[in-house]
C-alpha positions in Angstrom: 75.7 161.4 66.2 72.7 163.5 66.8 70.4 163.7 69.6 67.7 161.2 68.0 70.7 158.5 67.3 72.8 156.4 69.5 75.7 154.3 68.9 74.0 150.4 68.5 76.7 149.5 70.7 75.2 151.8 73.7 72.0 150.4 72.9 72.6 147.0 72.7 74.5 147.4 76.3 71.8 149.1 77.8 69.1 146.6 76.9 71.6 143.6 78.2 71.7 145.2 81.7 68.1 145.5 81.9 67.0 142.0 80.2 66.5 140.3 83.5 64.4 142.7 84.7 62.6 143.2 81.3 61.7 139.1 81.4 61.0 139.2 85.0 58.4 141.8 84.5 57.1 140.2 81.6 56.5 136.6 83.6 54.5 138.3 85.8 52.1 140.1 83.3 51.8 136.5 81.4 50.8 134.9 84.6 47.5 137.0 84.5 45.4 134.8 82.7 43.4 137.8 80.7 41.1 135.3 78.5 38.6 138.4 77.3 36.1 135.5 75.3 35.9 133.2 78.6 33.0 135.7 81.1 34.6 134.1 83.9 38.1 135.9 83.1 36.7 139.0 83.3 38.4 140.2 86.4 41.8 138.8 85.1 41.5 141.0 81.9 40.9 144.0 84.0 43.6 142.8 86.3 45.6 142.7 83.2 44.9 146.0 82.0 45.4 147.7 85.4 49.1 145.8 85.5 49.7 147.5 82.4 48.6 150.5 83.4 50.8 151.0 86.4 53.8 149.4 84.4 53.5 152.1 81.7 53.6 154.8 84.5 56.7 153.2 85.4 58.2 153.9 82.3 57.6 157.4 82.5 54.5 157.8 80.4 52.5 161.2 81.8 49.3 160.3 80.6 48.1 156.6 81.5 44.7 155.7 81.4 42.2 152.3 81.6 39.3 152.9 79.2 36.1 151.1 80.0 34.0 149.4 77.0 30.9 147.7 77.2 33.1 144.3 77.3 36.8 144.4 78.4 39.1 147.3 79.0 41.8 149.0 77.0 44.7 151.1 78.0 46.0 154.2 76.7 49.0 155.9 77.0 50.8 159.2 75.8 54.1 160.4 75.9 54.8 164.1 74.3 58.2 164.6 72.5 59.7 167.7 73.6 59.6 168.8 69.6 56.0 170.0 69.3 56.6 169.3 65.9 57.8 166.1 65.6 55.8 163.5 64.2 53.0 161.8 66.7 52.8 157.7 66.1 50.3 155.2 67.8 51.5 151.6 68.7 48.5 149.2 69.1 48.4 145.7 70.4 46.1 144.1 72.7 46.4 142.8 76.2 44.1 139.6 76.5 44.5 136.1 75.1 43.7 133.1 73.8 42.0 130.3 76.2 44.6 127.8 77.2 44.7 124.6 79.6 47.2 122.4 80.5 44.7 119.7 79.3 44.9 121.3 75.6 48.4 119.3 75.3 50.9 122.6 77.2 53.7 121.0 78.7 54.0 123.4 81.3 50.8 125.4 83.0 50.3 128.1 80.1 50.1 131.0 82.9 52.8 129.8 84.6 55.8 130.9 82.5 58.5 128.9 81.6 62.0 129.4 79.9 63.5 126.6 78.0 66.6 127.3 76.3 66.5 130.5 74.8 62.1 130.2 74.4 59.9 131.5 77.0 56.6 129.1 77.2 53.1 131.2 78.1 50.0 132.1 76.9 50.5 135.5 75.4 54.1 135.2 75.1 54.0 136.3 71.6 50.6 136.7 71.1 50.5 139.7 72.6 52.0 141.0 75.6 55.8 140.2 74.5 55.1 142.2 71.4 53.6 144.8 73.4 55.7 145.0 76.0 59.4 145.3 73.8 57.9 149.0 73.6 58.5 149.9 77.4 62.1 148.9 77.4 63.3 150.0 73.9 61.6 153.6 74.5 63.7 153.6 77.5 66.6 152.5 75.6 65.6 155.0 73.8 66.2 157.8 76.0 68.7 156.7 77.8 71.4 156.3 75.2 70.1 159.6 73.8 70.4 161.5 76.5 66.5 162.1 75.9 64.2 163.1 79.1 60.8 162.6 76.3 60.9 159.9 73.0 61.7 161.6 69.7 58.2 161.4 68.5 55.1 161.9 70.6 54.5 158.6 71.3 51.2 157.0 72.0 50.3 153.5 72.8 46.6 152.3 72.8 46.5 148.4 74.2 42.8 146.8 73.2 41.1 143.9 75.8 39.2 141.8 73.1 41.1 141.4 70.4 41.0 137.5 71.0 37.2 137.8 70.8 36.5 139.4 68.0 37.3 143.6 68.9 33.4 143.7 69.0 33.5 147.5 70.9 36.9 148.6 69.0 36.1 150.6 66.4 33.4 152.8 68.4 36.1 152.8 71.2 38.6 154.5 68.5 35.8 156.8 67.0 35.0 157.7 70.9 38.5 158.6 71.4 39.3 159.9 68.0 40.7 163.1 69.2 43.2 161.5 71.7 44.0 158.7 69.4 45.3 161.4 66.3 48.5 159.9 64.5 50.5 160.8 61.8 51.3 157.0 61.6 50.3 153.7 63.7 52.5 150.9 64.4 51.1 147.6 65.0 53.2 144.8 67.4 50.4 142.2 67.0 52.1 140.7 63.8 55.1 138.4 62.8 58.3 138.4 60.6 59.3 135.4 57.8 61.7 133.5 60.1 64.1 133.6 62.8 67.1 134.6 59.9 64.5 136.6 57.7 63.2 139.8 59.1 60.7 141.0 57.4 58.3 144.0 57.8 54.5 143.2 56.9 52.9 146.2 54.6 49.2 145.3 54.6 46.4 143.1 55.7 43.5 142.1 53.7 39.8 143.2 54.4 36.9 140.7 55.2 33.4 140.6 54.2 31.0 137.5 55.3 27.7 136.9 54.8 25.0 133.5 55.0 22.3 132.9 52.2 19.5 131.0 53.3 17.3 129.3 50.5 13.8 128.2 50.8 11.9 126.7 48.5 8.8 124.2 49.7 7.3 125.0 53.2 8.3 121.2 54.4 10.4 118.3 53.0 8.6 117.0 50.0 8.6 113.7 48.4 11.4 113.8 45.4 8.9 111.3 43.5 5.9 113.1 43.7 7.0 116.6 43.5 10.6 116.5 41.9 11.4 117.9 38.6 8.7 120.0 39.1 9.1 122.7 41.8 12.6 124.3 42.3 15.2 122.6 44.9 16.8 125.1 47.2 20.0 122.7 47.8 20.0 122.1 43.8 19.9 126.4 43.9 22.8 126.8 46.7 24.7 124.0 44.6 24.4 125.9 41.3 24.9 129.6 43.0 28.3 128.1 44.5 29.4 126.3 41.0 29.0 130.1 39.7 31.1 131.7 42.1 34.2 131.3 40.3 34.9 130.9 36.4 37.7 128.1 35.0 40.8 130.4 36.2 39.5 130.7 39.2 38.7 134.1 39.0 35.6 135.6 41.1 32.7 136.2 39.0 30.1 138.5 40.4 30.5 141.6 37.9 32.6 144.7 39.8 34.0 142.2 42.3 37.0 143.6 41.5 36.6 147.2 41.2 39.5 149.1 42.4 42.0 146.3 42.5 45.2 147.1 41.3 47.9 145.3 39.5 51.3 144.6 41.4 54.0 146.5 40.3 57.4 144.8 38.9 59.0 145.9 42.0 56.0 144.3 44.2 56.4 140.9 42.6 60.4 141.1 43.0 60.1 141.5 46.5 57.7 138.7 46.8 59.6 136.7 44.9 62.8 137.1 47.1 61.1 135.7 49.9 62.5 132.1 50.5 59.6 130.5 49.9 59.0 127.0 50.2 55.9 125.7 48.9 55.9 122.1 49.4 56.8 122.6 53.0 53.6 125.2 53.1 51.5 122.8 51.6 52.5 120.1 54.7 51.4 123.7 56.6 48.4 123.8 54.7 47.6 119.6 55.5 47.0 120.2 51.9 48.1 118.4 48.7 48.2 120.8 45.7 48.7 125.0 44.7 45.3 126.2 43.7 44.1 129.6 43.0 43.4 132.6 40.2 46.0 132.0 37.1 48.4 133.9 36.7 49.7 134.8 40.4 52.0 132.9 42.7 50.9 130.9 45.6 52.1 134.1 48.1 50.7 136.4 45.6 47.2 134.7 46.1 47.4 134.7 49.8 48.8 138.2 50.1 47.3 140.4 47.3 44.9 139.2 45.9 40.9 139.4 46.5 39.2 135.8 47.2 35.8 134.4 47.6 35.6 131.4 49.4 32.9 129.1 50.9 33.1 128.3 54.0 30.3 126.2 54.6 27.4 124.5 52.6 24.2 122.4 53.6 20.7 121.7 52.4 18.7 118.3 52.9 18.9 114.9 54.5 22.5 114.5 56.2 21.6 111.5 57.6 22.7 107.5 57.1 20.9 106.1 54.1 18.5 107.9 51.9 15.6 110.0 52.1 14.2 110.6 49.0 12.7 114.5 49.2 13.1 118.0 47.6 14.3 119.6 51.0 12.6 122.6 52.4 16.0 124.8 52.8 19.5 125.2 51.9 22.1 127.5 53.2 26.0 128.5 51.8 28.0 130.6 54.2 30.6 133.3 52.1 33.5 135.1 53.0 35.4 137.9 50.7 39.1 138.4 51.6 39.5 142.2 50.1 42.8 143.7 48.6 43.7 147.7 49.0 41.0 149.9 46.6 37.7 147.7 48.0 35.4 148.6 49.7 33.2 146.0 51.9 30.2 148.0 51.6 30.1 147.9 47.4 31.2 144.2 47.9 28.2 144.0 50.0 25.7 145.5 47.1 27.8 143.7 44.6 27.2 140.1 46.5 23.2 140.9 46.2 22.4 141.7 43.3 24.9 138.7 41.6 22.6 136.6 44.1 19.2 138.0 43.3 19.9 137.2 39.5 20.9 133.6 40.2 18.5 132.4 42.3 15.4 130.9 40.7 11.6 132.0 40.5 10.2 129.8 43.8 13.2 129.9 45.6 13.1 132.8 48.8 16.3 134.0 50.4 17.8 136.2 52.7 21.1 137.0 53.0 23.0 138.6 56.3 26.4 140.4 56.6 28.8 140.3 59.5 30.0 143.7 60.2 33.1 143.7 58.0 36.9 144.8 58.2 38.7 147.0 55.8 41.8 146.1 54.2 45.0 148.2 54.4 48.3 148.8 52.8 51.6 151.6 53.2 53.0 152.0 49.9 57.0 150.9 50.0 58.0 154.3 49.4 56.3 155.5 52.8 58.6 157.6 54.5 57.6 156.1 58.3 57.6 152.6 56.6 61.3 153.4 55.4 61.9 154.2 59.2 60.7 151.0 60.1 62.8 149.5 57.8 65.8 151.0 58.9 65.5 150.3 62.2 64.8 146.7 62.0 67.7 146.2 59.4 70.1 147.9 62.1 68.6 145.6 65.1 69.1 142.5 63.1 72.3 143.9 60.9 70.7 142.1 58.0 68.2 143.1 55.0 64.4 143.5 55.8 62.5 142.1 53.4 59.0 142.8 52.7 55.7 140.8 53.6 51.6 141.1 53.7 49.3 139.2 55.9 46.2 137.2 54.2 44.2 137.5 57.5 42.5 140.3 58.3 42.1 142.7 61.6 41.1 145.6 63.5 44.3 147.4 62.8 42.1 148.5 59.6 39.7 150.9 61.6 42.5 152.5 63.1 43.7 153.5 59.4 40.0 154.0 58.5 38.9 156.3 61.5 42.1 158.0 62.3 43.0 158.0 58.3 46.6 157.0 59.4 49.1 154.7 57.5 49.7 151.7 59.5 53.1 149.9 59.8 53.9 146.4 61.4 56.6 145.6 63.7 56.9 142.6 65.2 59.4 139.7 65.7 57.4 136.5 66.0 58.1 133.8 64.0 55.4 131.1 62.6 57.0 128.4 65.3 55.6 130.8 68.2 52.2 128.5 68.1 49.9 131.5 68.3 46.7 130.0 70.0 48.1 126.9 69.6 50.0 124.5 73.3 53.1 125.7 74.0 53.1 129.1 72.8 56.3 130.5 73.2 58.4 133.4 72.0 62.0 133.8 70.9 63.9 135.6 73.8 66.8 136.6 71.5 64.1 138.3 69.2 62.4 139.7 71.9 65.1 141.7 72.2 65.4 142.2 69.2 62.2 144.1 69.1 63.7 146.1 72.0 66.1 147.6 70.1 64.0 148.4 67.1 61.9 150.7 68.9 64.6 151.9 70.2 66.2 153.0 67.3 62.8 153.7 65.5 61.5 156.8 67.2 65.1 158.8 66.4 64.7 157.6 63.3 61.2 158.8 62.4 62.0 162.3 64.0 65.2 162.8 61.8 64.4 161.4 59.0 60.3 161.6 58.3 60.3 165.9 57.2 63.4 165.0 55.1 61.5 162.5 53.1 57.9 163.7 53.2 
């Protein structure tokens, strides 16, 4: 057994003598009601990030610090390895959380935590500070069944304060900090895994692009008897600029949408397909009543890996009860573009432009604004700190990892695009946790689970990454 390894059983022994303290800690960090969208919360999320702070000290980090934004605080956190060669990883989560009240339907105060069985109830349980905070005891695990007085890795941890609201200051926070933020690899804990009996790594998040087109075609509401047929419609335009969107297969059709995309491999669509995947029970998930998507790719395959265009809202004209018989002065469509590894938001941007200047008619005036947009990311299978992950999980749970992707999108993209860093996902929530949903709760057992991961992980990575790289 080498210095980066410890027997599981050691590990497993440690983290049971130190569980009630682990949960005790966490209860009190959940009881900060760190809401980073609500302004009256702002204290609690800098309450929360100074609670943090100290409790990271505690675990032995050297270097803790609270950095200011121009919204909420983050904290940062760094941990040398004695190696100055070993391989230096980031973890990333966030600290704040959804709103919650006992009025939303919570059984229990949702800041006031509460264990039921083997579940512990709070805002934030899973969503993020359990999943952040399995990293203070596994490193400790870590070293103390190694014999370690530093982790295997130089470790770093950087713990955002508005991810909840939208991580408006993140990405110039991490281009701020660049420098002190370097990584040979990040690990994200804001994710989940398939099921309680399915762990399951996640290997990449789609992008996002949005964007509103405003139509505008008479200077008022016009009468449809006097004028119609004869001047353009703007809600007739939006209608027919939507229609075009996507051809029969249900393919996007603006040309070079999908530049860059590429195919799955055989091996990609094997381990999709191993996934016990249930699709009438998504669809009750889904309050939805049928599969629908591009041909020629499976339901998980559409939601995982493939680029999408969807409209998410629509309006033009009269909404009220009965009729009113006009051409309407405007109409509006709101887009958003889910985006796969190899595109890039800003040609999707150029792309979404000029399709729309070459379908909307002579009479008609638009505009059309873009949200600031998200990249997509992916760590190809044969990574060797994704193997490490990997390894680690599948000796926590003593059982296969399989392999995942998320459909949503996040900021763990700019910390791949700035710091041009792989990122990995560990985390052991499961899709009963109720993230930002009453009664959030999170698995104790997997908690723990979590725990040991990490604490097997950073051995791992420092053995095994020069070996494979």
């Amino acid at each position: 057994m080498t210095m980066s390894q410890a027997p599981d059983s050691a590990v497993r022994t440690y983290i049971e003598q130190h569980r009630t303290t682990f949960l005790d800690d966490l209860a009190e960090w959940l009881r900060i009601p760190s809401v980073s969208a609500q302004p009256d919360h702002a204290a609690d999320v800098r309450r929360s990030a100074d609670w943090l702070a100290a409790k990271l000290r505690e675990t032995g980090f050297p270097t803790v610090e609270v950095w200011a934004t121009p919204g909420a605080p983050a904290v940062f956190a760094e941990w040398p390895a004695d190696d100055p060669a070993a391989p230096t990883v980031l973890v990333y989560g966030h600290h704040d959380v959804q709103p919650a009240a006992r009025e939303d339907g919570w059984d229990s105060d949702p800041f006031e935590p509460a264990v039921r069985g083997n579940r512990l109830h709070a805002r934030g349980a899973a969503d993020d500070k359990g999943q952040v905070f399995f990293h203070t005891l596994g490193v400790r695990a870590h070293l103390a069944t190694t014999g370690r007085t530093a982790p295997a890795v130089h470790l770093k941890m950087l713990v955002e304060g508005e991810e909840e609201s939208g991580s408006v200051h993140f990405r110039s926070l991490v281009e701020e900090h660049a420098d002190r933020l370097a990584a040979d690899a990040v690990i994200v804990s804001d994710t989940g895994m398939w099921a309680e009996d399915t762990p399951t790594v996640c290997t990449g998040m789609r992008g996002l692009a949005e964007c509103e087109i405003q139509l505008h075609g008479p200077d008022q509401d016009i009468h449809s008897g006097s004028f119609g047929g004869a001047v353009p419609n703007p809600a007739t335009a939006v209608a027919r600029l939507v229609a075009a969107l996507h051809d029969e297969h249900a393919r996007v059709t603006i040309p070079g949408f999908y530049d860059g995309v590429a195919d799955l491999t055989d091996r990609e669509r094997e381990l999709l397909a191993e996934l016990p995947f249930d699709e009438e029970q998504w669809l009750r998930t889904a309050k939805s009543y049928a599969a629908h998507g591009e041909a020629g790719h499976t339901t998980l395959e559409r939601v995982w890996t493939r680029p999408t265009a969807e409209v998410n809202g629509i309006g033009g004209g009269y909404q009220g009860p009965g009729s009113k018989t006009i051409v309407p002065a405007s109409a509006m469509v709101k887009l958003s573009f889910r985006l796969v590894a190899g595109q890039d938001p800003d040609h999707i941007e150029k792309i979404v432009r000029a399709w729309t200047a070459t379908r909307v008619p002579a009479g008609i005036r638009y505009e059309i604004t873009f949200a600031a947009a998200t990249r997509p990311c992916l760590t190809p299978l044969d990574h060797p700190a994704l193997r490490s992950v990997v390894r680690a999980m599948g000796r926590a749970f003593d059982k296969p990892v399989r392999y995942t992707r998320e459909g949503g999108s996040g900021p763990a993209a700019d910390l791949q695009d700035v710091l041009g860093a792989p990122v990995l996902f560990l985390g052991i929530s499961v899709p009963s946790d109720g993230w930002h949903a009453p009664n959030e709760k999170v698995e104790i057992d997997l908690l723990l689970k979590g725990v040991e991961t990490t604490a097997y992980l950073w051995g791992d990575l420092a053995q095994n990454w020069r070996h494979e790289s």
